[in-house]
MARLUM-191431 format. One record per residue: residue in one letter; x, y, z of N, C-alpha, C in turn. Coordinates in steps of 0.001 Angstrom, whole numbers, plus 500000, padded with zeros to 6 digits. Last residue first. Layout:
N
AXYZXYZXYZ;...
END
This chain:
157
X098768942284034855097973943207035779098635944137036506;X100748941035033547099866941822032659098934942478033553;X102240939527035510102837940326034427102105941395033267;X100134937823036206100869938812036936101767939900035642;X098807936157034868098366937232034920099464938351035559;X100729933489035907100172934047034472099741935063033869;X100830933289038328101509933723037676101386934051036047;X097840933948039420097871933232038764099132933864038086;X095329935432041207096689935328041261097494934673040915;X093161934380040240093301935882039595094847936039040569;X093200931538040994093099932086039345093089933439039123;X093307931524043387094288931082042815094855931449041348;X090677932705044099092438933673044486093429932953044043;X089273931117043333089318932331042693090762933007043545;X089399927911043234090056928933044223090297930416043334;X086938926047042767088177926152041934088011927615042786;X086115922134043249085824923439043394086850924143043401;X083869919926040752085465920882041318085181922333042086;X082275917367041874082053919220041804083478919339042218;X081719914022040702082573915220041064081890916282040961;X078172912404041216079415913026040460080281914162041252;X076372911515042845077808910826042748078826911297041722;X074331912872042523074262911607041802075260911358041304;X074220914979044787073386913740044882073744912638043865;X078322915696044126077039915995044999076463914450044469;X081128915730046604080891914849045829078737915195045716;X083742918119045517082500918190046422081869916786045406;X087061919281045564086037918500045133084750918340046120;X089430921713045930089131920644046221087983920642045594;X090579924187045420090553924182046614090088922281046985;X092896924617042050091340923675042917091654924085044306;X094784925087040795093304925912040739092283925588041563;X096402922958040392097102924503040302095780925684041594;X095162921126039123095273921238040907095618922436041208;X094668921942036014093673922196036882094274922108038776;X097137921254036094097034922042035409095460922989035998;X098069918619036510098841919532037526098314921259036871;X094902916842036631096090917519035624096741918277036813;X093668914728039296093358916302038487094523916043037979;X094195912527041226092961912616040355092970913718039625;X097279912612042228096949911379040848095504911617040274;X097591914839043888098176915052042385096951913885041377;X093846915519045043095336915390044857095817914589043612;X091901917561047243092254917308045427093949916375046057;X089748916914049991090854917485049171091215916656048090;X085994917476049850087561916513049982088513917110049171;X084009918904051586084656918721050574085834917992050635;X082365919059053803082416917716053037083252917844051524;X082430920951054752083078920356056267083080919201054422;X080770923193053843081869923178053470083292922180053817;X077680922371052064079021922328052857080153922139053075;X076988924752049820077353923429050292078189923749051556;X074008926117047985074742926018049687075280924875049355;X074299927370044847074095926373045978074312926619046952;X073109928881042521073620929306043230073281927970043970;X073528927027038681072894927603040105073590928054041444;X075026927556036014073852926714036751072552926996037657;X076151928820033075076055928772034468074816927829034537;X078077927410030727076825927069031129076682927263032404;X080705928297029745079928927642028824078295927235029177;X082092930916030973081795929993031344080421929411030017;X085118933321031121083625932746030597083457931474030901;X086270935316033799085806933919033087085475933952032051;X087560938334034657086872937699034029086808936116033592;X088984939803037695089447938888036366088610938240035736;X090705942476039575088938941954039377090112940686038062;X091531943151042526091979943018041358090713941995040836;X091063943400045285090878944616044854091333944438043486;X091452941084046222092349942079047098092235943164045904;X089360939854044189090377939295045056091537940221045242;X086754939082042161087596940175042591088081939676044104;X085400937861038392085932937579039997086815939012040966;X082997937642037217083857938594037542084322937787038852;X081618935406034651081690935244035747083376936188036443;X080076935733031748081081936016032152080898936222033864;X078227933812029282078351934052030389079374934364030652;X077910935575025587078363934419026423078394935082028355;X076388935801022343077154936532023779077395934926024484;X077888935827018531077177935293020113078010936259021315;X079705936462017321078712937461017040077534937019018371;X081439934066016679081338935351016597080848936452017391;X080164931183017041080059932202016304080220933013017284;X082532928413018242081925929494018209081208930183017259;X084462926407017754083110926727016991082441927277017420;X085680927377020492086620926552019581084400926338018829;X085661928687022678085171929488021789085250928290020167;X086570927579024817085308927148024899084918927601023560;X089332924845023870089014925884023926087178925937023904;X089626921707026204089419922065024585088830923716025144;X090926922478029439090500921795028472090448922428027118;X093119923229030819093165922447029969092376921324028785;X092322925746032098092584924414033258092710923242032277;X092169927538029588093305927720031040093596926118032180;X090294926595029086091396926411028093092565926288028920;X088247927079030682088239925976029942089369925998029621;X088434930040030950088890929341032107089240927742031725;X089403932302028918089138931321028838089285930390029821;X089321936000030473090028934614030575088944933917029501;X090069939156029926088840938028030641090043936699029483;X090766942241031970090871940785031434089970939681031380;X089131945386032015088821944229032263089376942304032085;X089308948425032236089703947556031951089577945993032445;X086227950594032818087603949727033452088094948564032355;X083682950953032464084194951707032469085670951553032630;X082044948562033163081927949408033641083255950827033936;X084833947354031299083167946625032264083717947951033394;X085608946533027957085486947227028942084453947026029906;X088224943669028022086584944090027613086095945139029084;X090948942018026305090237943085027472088924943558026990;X091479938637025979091793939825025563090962941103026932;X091548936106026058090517935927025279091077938176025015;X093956933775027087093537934925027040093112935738026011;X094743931233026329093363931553027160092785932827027647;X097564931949025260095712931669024287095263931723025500;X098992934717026607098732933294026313097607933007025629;X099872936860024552098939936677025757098823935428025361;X100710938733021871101656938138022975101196937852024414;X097922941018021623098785940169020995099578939511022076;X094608940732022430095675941340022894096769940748022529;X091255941908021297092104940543021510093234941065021895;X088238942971023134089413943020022308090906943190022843;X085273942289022660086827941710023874087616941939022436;X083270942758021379083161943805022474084520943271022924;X082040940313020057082869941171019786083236942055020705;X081205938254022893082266938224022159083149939312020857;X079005940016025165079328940068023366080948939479023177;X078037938801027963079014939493027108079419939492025910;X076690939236031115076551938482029601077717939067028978;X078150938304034059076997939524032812077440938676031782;X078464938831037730077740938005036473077171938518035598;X080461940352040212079621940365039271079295938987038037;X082476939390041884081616940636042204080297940884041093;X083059936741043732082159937195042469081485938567042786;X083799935687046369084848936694045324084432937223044033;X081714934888047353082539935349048285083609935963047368;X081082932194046326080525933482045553080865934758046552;X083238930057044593082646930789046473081817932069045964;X082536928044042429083252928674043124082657929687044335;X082164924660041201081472925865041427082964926635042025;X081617922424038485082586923313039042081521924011039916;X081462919605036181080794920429036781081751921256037882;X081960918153032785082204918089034600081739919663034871;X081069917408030549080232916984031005081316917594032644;X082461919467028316081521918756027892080171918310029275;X084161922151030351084147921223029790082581920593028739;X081803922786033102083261923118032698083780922011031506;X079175924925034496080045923306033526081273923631033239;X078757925803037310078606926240036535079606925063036068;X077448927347040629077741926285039796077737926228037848;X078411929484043457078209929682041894078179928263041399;X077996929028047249078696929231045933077632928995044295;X077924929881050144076916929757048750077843929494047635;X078053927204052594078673928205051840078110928755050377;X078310926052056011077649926248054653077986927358053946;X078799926099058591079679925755057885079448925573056098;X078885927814061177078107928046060197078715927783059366;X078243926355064543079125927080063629078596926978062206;
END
């Protein structure tokens, strides 16, 4: 049985690491921070709409959203940044991400489930669970159908 899985790796934060299934990534692009424009009465992690390919597009602060420090927080401007598309029953939702990585195989038999006492109730919200890789650090791994179905969005999609 074919229990390996490709997924996306990419930082989250200063130093923890994430991937997600690349089974809901319809796309990876760069993206001009001017080009997102901002949307009043949206939670902060919502960075605003940016047109992609012709469509409306939400794109998230995923950092901010799972609690950490904002990613744009000393930003310039005028920089691009990684945007990781997600699409789940036909509703797409933008990331940014501070540092993609690499595409991996993991398996999928060795992930361990998340619970309350190791994650924020803020990030578990989001996790399918943890992957421990070679040099013993955590890999969150974070449920794109959790985050583009995300009572949070609902009201604005």
């Amino acid at each position: 049985m074919e229990t390996q899985q490709k997924f996306l790796s990419f930082t989250l934060g200063s130093n923890d690491q994430a991937v997600i299934s690349l089974q809901h990534i319809a796309e990876v692009l760069q993206v001009s921070l001017v080009d997102i424009c901002g949307v009043p009465q949206m939670p902060s992690c919502v960075l605003g709409i940016y047109n992609w390919r012709g469509e409306m597009l939400w794109l998230v602060d995923l950092e901010e959203m799972l609690g950490y420090p904002s990613l744009l927080r000393g930003v310039n401007f005028l920089s691009k940044m990684m945007a990781i598309i997600l699409e789940v029953d036909g509703k797409n939702l933008g990331f940014l991400v501070r540092n993609m990585m690499d595409i991996e195989w993991l398996e999928s038999q060795q992930m361990k489930q998340s619970s309350a006492d190791l994650f924020s109730p803020k990030i578990s919200a989001f996790l399918q669970g943890y992957f421990i890789n070679a040099v013993e650090e955590m890999v969150l791994n974070l449920d794109a159908v959790a985050i583009v179905k995300s009572p949070m969005w609902v009201s604005i999609n």
